[in-house]
PDB file of N, CA, C, O and CB in Angstrom:
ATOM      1  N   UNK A   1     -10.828  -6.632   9.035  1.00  0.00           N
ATOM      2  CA  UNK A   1      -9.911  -5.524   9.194  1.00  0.00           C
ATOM      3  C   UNK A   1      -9.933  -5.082  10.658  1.00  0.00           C
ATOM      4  O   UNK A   1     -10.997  -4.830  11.224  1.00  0.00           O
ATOM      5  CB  UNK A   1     -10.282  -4.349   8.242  1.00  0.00           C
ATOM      6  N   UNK A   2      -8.639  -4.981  11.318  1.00  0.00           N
ATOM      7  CA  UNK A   2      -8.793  -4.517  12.459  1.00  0.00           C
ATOM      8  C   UNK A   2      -8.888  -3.199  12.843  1.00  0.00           C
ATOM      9  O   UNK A   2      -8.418  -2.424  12.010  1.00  0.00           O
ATOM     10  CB  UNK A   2      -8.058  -4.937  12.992  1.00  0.00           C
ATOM     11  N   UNK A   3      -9.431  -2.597  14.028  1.00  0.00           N
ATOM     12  CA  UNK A   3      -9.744  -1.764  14.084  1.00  0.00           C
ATOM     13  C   UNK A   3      -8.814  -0.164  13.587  1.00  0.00           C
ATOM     14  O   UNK A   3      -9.100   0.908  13.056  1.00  0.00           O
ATOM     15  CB  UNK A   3     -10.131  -2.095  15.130  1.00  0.00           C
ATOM     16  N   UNK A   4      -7.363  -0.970  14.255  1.00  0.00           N
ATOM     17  CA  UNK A   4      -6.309   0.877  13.395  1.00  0.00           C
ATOM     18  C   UNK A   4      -6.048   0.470  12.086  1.00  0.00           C
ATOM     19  O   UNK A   4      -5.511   1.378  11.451  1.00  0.00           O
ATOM     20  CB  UNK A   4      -4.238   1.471  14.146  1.00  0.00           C
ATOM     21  N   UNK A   5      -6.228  -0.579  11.423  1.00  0.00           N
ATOM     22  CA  UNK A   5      -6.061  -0.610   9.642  1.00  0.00           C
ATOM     23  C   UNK A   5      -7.350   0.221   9.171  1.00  0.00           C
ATOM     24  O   UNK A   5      -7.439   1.050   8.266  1.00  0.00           O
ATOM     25  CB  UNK A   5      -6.139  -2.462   8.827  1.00  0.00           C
ATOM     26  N   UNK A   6      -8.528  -0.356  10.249  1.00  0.00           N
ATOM     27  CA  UNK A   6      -9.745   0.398   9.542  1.00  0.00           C
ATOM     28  C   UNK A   6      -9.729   2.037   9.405  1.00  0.00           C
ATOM     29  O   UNK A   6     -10.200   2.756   8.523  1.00  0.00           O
ATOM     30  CB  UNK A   6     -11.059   0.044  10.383  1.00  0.00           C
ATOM     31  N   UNK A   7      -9.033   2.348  10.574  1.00  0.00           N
ATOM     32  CA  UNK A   7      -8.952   4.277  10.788  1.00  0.00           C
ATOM     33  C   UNK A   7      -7.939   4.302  10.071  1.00  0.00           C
ATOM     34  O   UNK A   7      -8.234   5.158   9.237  1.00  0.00           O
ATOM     35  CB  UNK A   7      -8.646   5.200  12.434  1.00  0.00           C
ATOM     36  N   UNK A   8      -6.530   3.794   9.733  1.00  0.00           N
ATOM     37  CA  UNK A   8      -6.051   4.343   8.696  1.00  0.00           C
ATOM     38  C   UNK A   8      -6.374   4.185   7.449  1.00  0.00           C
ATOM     39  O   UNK A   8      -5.863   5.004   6.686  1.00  0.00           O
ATOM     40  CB  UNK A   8      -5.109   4.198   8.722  1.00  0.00           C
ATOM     41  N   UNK A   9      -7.184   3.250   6.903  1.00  0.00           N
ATOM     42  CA  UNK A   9      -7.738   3.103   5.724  1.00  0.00           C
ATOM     43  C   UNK A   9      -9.042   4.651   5.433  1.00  0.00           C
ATOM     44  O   UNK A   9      -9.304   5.334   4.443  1.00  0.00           O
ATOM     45  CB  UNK A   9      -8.437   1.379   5.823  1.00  0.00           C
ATOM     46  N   UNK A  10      -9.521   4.640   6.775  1.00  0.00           N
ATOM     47  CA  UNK A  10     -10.740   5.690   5.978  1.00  0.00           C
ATOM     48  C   UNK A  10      -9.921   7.235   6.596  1.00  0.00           C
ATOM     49  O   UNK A  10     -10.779   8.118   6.602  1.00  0.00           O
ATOM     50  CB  UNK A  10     -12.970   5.392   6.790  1.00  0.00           C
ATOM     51  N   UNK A  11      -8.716   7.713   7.035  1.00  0.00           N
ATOM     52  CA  UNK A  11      -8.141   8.535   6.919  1.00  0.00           C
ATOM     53  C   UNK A  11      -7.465   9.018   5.572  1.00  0.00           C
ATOM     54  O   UNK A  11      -7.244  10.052   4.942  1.00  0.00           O
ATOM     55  CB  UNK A  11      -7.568   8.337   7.742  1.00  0.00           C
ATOM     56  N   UNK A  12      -7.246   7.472   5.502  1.00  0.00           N
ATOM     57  CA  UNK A  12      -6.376   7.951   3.933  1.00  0.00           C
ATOM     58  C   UNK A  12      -7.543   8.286   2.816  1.00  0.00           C
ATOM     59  O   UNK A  12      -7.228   8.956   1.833  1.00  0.00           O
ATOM     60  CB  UNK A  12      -5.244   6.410   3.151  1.00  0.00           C
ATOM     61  N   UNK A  13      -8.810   7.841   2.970  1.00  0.00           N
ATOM     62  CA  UNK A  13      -9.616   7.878   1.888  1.00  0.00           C
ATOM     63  C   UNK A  13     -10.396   9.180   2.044  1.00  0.00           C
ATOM     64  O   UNK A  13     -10.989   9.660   1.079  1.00  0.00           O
ATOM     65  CB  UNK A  13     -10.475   6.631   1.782  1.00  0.00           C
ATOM     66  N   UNK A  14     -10.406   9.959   3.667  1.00  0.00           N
ATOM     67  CA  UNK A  14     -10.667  11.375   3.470  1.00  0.00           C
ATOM     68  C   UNK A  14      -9.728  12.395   2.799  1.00  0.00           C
ATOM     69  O   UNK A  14      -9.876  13.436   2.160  1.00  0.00           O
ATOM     70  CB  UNK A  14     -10.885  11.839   4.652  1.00  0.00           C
ATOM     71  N   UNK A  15      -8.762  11.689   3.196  1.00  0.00           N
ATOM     72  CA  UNK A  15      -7.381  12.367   2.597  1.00  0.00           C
ATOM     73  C   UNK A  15      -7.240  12.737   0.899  1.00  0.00           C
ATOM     74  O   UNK A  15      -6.382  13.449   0.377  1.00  0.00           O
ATOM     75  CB  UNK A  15      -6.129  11.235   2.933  1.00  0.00           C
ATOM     76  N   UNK A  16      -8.503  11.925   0.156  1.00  0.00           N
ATOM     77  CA  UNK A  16      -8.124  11.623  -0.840  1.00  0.00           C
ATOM     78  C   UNK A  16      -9.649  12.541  -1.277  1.00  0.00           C
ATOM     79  O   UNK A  16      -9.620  13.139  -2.352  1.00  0.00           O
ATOM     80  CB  UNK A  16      -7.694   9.972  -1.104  1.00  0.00           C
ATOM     81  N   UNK A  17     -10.684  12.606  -0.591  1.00  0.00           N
ATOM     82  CA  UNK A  17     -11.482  13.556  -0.678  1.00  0.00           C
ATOM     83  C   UNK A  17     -10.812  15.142  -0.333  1.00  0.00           C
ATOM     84  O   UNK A  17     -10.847  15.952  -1.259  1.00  0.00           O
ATOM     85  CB  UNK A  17     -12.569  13.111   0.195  1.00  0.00           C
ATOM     86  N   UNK A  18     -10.411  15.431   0.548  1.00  0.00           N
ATOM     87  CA  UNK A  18      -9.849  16.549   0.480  1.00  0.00           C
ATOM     88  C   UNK A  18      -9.108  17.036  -0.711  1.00  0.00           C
ATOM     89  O   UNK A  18      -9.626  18.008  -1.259  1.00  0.00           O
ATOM     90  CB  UNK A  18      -9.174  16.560   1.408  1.00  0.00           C
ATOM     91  N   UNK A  19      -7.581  16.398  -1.440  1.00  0.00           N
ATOM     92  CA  UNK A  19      -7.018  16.193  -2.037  1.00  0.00           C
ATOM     93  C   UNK A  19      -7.681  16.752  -3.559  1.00  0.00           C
ATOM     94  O   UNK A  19      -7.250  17.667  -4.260  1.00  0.00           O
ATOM     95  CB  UNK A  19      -6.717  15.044  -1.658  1.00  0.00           C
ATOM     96  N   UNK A  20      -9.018  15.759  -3.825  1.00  0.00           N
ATOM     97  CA  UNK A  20      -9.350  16.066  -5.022  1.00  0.00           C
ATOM     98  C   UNK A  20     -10.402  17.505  -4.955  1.00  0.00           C
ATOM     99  O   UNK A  20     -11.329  17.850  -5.688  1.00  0.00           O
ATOM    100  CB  UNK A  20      -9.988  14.715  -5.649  1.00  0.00           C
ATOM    101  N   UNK A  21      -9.943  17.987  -4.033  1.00  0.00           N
ATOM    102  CA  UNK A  21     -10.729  19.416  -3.699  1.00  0.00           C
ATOM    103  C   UNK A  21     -12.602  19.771  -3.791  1.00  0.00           C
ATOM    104  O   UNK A  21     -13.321  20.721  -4.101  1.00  0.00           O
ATOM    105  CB  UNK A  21     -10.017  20.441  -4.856  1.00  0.00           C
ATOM    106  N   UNK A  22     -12.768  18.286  -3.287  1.00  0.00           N
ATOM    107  CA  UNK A  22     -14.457  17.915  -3.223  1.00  0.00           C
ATOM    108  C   UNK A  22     -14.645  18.566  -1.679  1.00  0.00           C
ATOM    109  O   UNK A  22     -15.794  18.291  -1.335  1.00  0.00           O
ATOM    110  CB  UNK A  22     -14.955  15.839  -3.339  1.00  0.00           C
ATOM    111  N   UNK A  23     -14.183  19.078  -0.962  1.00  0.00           N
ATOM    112  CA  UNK A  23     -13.827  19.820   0.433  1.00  0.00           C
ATOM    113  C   UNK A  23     -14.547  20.977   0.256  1.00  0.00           C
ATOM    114  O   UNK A  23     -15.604  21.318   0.788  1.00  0.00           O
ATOM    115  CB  UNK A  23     -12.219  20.165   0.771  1.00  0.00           C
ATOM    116  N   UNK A  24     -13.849  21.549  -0.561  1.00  0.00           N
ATOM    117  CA  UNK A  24     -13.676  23.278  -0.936  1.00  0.00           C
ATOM    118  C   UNK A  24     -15.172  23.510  -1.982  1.00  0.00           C
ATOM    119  O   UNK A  24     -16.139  24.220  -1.707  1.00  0.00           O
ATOM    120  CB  UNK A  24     -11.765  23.701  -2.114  1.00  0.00           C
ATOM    121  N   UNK A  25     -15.009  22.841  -2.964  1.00  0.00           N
ATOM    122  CA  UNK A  25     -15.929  22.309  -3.892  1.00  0.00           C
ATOM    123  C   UNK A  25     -17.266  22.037  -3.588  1.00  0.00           C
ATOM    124  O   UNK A  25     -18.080  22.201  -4.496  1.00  0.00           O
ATOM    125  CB  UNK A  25     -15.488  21.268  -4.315  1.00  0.00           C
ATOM    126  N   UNK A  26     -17.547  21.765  -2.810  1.00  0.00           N
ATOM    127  CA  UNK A  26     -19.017  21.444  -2.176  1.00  0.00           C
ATOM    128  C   UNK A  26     -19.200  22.383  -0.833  1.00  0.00           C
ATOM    129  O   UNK A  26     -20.295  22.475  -0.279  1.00  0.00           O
ATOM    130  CB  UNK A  26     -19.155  19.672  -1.703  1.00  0.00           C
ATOM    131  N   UNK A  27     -18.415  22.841  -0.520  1.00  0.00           N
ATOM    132  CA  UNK A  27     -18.379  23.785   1.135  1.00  0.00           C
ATOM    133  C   UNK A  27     -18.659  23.328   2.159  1.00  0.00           C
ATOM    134  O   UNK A  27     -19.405  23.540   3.115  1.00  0.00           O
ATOM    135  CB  UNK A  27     -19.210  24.860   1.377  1.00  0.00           C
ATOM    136  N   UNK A  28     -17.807  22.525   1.759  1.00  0.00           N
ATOM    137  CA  UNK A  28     -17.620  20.886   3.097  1.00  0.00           C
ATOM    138  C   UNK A  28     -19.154  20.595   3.616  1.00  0.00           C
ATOM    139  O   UNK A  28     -19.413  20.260   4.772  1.00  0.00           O
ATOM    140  CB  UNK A  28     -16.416  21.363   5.073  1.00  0.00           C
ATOM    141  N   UNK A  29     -19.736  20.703   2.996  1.00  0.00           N
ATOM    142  CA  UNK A  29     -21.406  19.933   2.762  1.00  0.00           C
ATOM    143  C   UNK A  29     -21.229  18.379   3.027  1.00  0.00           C
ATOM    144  O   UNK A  29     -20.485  17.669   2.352  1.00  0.00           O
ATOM    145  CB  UNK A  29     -22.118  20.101   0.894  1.00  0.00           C
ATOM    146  N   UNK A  30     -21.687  18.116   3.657  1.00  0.00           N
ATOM    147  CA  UNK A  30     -21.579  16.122   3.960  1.00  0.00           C
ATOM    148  C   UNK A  30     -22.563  15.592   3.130  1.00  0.00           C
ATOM    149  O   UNK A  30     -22.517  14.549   2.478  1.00  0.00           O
ATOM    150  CB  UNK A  30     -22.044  15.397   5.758  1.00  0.00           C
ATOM    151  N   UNK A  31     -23.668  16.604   3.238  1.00  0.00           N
ATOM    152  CA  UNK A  31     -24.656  15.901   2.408  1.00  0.00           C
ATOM    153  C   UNK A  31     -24.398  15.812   0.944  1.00  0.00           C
ATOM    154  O   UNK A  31     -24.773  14.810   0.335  1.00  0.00           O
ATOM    155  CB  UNK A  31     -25.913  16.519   2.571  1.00  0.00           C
ATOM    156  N   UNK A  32     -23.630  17.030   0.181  1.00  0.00           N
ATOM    157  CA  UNK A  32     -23.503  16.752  -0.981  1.00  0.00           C
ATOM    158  C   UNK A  32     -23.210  15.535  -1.312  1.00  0.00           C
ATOM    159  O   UNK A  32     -23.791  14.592  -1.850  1.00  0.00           O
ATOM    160  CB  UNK A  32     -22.818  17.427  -1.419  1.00  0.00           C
ATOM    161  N   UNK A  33     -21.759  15.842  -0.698  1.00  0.00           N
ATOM    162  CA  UNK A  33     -20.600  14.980  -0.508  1.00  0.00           C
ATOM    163  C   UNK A  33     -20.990  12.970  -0.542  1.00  0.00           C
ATOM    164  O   UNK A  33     -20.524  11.983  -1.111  1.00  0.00           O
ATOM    165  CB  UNK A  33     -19.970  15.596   1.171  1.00  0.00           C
ATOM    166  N   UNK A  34     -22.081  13.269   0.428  1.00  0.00           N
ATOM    167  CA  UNK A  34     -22.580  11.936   0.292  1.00  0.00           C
ATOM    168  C   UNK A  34     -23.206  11.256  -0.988  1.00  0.00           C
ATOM    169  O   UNK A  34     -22.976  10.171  -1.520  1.00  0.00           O
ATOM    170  CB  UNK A  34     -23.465  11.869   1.195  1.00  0.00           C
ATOM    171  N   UNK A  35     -24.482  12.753  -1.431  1.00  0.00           N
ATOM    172  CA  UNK A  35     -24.730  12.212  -2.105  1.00  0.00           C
ATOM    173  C   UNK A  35     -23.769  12.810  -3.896  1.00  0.00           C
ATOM    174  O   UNK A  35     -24.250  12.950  -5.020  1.00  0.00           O
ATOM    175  CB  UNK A  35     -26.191  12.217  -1.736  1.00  0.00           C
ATOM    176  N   UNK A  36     -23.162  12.895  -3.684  1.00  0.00           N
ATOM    177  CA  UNK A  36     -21.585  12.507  -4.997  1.00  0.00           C
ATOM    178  C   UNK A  36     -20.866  11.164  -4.597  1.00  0.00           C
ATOM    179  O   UNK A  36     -19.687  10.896  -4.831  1.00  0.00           O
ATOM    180  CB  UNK A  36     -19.959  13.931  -4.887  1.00  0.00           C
ATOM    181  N   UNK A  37     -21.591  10.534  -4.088  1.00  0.00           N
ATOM    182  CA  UNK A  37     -20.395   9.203  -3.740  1.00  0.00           C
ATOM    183  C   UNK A  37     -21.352   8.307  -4.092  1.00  0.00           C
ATOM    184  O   UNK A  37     -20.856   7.325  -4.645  1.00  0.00           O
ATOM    185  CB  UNK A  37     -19.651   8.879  -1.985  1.00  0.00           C
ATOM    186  N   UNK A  38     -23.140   8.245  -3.932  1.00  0.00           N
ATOM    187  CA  UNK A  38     -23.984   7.396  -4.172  1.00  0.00           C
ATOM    188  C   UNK A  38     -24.318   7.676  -5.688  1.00  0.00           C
ATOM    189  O   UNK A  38     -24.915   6.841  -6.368  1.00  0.00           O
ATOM    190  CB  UNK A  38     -25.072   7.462  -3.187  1.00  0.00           C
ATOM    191  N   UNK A  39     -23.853   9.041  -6.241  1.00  0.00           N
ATOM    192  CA  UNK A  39     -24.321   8.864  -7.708  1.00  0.00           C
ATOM    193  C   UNK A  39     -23.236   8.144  -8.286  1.00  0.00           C
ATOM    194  O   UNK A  39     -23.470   7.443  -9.271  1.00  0.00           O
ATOM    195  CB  UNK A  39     -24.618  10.239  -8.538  1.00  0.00           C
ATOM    196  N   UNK A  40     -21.890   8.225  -7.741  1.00  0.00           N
ATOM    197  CA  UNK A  40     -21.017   7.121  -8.054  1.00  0.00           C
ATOM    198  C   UNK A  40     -20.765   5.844  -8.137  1.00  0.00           C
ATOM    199  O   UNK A  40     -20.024   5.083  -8.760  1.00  0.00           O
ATOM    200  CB  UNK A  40     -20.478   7.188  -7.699  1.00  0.00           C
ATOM    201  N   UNK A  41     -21.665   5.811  -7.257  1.00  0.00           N
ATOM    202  CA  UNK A  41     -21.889   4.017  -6.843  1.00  0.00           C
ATOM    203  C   UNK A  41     -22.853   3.894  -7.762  1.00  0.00           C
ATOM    204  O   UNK A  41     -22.824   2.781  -8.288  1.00  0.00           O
ATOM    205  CB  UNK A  41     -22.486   3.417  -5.119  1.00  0.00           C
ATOM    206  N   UNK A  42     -23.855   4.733  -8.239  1.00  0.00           N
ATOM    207  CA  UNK A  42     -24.915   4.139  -8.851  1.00  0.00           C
ATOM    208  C   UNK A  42     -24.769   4.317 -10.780  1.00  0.00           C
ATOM    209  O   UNK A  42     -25.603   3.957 -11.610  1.00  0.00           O
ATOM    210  CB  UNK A  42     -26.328   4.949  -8.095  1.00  0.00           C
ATOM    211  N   UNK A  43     -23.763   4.817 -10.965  1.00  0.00           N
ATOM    212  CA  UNK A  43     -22.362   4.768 -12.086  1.00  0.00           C
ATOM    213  C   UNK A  43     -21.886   3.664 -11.823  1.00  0.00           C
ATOM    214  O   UNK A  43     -22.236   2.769 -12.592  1.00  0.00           O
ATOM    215  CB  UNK A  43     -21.096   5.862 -11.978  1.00  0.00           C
ATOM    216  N   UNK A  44     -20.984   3.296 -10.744  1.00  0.00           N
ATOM    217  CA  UNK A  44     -21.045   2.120 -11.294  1.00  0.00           C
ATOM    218  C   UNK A  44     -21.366   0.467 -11.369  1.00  0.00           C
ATOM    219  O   UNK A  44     -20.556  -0.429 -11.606  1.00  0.00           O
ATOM    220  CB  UNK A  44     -20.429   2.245 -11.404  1.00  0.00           C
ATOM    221  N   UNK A  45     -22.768   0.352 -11.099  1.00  0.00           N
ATOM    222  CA  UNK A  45     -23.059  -0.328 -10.681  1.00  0.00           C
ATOM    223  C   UNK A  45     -24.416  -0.547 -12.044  1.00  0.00           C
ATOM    224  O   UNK A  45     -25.180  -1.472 -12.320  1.00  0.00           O
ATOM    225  CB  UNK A  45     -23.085  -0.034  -9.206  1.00  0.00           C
ATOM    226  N   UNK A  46     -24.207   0.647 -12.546  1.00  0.00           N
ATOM    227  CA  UNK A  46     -25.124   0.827 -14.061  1.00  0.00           C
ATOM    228  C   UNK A  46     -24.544   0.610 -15.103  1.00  0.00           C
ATOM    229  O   UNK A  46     -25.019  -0.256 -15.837  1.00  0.00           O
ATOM    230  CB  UNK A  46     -25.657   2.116 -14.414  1.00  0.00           C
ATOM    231  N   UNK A  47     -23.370   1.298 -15.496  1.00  0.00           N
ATOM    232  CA  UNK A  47     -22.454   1.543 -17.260  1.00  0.00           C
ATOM    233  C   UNK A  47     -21.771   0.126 -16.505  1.00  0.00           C
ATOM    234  O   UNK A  47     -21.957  -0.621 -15.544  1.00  0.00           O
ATOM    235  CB  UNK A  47     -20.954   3.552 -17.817  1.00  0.00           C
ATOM    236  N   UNK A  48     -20.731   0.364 -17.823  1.00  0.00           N
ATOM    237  CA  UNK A  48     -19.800  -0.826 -17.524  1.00  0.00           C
ATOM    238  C   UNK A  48     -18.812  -0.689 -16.992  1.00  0.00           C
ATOM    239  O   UNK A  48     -17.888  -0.205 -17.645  1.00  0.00           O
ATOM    240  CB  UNK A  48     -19.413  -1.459 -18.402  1.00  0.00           C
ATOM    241  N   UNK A  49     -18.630  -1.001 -15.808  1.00  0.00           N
ATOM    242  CA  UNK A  49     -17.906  -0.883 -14.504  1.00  0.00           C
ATOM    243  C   UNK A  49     -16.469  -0.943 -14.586  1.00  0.00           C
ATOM    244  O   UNK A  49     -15.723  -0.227 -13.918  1.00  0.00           O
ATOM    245  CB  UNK A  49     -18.311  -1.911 -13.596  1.00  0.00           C
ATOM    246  N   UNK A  50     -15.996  -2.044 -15.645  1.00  0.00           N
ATOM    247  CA  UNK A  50     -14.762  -2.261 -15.579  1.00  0.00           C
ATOM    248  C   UNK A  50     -13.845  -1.081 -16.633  1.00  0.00           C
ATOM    249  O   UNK A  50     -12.666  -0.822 -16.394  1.00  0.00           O
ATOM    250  CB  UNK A  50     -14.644  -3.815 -15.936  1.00  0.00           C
ATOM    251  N   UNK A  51     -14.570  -0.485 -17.738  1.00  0.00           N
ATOM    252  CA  UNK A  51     -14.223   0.639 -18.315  1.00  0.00           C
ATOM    253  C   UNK A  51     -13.943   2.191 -17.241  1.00  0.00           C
ATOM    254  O   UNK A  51     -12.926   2.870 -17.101  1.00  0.00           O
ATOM    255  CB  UNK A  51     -15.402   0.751 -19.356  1.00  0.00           C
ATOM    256  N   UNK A  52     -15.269   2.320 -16.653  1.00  0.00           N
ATOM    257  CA  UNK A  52     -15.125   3.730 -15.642  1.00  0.00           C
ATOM    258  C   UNK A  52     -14.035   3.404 -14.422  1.00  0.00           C
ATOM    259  O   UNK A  52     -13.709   4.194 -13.536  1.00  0.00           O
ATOM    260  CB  UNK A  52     -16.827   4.167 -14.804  1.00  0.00           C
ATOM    261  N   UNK A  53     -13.685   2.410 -14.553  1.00  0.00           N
ATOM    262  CA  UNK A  53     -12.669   2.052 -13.306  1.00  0.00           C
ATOM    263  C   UNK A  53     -11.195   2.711 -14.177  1.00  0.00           C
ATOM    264  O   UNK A  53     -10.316   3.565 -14.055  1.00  0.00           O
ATOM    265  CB  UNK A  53     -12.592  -0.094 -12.826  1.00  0.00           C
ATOM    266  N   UNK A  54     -11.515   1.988 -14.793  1.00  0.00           N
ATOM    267  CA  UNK A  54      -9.652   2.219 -15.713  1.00  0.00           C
ATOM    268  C   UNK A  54      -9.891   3.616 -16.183  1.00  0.00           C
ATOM    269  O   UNK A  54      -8.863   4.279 -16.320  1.00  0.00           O
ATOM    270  CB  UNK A  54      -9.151   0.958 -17.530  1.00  0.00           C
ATOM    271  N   UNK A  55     -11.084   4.243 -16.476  1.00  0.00           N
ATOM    272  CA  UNK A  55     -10.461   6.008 -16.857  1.00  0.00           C
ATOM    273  C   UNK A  55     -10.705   6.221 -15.109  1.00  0.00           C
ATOM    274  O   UNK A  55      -9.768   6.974 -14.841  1.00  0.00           O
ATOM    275  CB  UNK A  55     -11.820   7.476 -18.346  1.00  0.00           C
ATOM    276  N   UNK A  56     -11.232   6.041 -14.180  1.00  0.00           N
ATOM    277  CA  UNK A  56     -10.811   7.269 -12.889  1.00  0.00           C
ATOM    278  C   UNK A  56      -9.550   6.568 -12.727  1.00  0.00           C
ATOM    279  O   UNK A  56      -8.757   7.463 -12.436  1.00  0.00           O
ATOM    280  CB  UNK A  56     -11.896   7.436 -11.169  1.00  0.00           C
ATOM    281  N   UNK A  57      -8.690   5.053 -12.764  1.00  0.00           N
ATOM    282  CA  UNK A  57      -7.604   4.893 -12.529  1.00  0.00           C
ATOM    283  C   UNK A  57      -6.609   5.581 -12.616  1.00  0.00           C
ATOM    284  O   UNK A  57      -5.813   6.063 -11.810  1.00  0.00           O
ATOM    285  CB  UNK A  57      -7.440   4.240 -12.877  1.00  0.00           C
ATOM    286  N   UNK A  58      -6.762   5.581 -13.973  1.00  0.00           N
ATOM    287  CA  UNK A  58      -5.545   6.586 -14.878  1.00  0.00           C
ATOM    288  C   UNK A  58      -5.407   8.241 -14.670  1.00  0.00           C
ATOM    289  O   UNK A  58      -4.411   8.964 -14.706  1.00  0.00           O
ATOM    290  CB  UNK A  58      -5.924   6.483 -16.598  1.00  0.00           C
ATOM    291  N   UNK A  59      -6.509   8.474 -14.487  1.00  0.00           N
ATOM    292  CA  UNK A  59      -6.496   9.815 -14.180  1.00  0.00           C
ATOM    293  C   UNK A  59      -5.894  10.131 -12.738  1.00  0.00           C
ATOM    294  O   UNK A  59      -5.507  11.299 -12.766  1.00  0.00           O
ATOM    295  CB  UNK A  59      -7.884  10.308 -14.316  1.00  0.00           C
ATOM    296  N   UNK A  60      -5.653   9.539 -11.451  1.00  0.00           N
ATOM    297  CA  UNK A  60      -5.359   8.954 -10.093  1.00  0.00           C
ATOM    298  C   UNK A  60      -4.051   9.118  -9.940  1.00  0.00           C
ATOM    299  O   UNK A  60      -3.400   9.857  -9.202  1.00  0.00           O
ATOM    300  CB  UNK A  60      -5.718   7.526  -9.879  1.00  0.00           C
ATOM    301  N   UNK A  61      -3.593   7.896 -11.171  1.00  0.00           N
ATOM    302  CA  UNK A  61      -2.174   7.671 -11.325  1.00  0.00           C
ATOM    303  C   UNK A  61      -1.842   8.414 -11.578  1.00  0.00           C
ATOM    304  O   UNK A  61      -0.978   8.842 -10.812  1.00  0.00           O
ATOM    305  CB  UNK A  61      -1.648   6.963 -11.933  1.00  0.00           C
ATOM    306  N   UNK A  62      -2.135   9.252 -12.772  1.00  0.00           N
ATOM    307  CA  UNK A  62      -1.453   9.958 -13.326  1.00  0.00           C
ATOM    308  C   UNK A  62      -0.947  11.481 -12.725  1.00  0.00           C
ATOM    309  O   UNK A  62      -0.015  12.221 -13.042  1.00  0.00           O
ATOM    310  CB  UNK A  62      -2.078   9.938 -14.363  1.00  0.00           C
ATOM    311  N   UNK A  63      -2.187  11.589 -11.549  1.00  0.00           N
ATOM    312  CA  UNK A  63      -1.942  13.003 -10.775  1.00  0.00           C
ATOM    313  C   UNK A  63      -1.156  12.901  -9.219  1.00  0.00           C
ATOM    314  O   UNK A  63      -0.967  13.737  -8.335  1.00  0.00           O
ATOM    315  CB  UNK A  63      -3.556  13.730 -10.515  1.00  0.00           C
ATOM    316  N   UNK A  64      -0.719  11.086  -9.395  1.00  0.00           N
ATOM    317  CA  UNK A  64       0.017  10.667  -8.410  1.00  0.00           C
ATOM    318  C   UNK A  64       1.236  10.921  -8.817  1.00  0.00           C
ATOM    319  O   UNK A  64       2.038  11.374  -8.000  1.00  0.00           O
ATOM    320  CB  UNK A  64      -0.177   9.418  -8.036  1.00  0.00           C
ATOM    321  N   UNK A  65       1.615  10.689 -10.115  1.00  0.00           N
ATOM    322  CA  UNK A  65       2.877  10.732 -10.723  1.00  0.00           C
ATOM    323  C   UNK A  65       3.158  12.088 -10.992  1.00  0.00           C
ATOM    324  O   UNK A  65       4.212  12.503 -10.509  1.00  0.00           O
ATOM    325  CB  UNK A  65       2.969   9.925 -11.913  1.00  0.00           C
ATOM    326  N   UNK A  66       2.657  12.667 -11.469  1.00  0.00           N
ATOM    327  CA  UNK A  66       2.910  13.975 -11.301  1.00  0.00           C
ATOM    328  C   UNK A  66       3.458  14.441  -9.622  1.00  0.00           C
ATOM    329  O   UNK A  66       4.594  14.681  -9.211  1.00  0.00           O
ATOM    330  CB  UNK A  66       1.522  14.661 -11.765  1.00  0.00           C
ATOM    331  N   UNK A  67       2.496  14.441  -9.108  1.00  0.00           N
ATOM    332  CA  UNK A  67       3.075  15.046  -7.902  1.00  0.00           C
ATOM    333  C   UNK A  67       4.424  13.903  -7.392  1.00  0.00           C
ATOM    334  O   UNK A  67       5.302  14.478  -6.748  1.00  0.00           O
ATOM    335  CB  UNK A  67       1.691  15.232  -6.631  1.00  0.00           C
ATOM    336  N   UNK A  68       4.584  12.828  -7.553  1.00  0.00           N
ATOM    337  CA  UNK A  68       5.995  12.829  -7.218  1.00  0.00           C
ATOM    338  C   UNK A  68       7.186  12.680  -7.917  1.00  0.00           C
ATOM    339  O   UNK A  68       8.237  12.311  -7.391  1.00  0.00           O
ATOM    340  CB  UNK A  68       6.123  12.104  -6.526  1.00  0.00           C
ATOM    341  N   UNK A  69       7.024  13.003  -9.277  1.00  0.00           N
ATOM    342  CA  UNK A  69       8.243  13.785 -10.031  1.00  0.00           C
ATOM    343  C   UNK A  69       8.214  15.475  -9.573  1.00  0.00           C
ATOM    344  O   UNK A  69       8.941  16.150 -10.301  1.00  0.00           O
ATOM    345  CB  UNK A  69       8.001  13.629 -11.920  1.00  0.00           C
ATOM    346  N   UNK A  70       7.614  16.128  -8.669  1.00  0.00           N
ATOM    347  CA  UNK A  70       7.738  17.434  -8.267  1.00  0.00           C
ATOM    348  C   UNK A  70       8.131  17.049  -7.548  1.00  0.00           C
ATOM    349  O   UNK A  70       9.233  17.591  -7.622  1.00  0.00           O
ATOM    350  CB  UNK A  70       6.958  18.344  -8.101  1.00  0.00           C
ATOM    351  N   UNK A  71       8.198  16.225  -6.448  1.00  0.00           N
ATOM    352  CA  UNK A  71       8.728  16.177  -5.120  1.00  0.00           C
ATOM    353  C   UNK A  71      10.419  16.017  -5.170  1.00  0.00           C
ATOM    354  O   UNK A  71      11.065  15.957  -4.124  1.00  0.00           O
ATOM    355  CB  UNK A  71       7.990  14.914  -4.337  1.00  0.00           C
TER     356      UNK A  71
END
């Protein structure tokens, strides 16, 4: 990945932390923050991975779709 795919890739993925209001939610704590992303990883890397993928999917989509039938 080159270097401006890489900054827009992890812009969009703060974007997506903000978004799900883990910002506000933690009081922009990095450390929480960090460690809510390693208990995630360690979810899924424990249960069965391909199940917890398809429910945070759907839930994603679904608050994607929402917001652009408002738009």
């Amino acid at each position: 990945m080159q270097r401006r795919e890489r900054t827009h890739h992890l812009i969009e993925l703060g974007g997506l932390v903000q978004k799900a209001g883990l910002v506000e939610l933690t009081g922009d704590d990095r450390a929480v923050l960090f460690g809510a992303f390693l208990s995630l990883a360690t979810m899924l890397q424990a249960g069965d991975r391909s199940d917890t993928l398809t429910l945070w999917r759907r839930a994603g989509k679904r608050v994607f779709e929402s917001e652009r039938a408002k738009s």
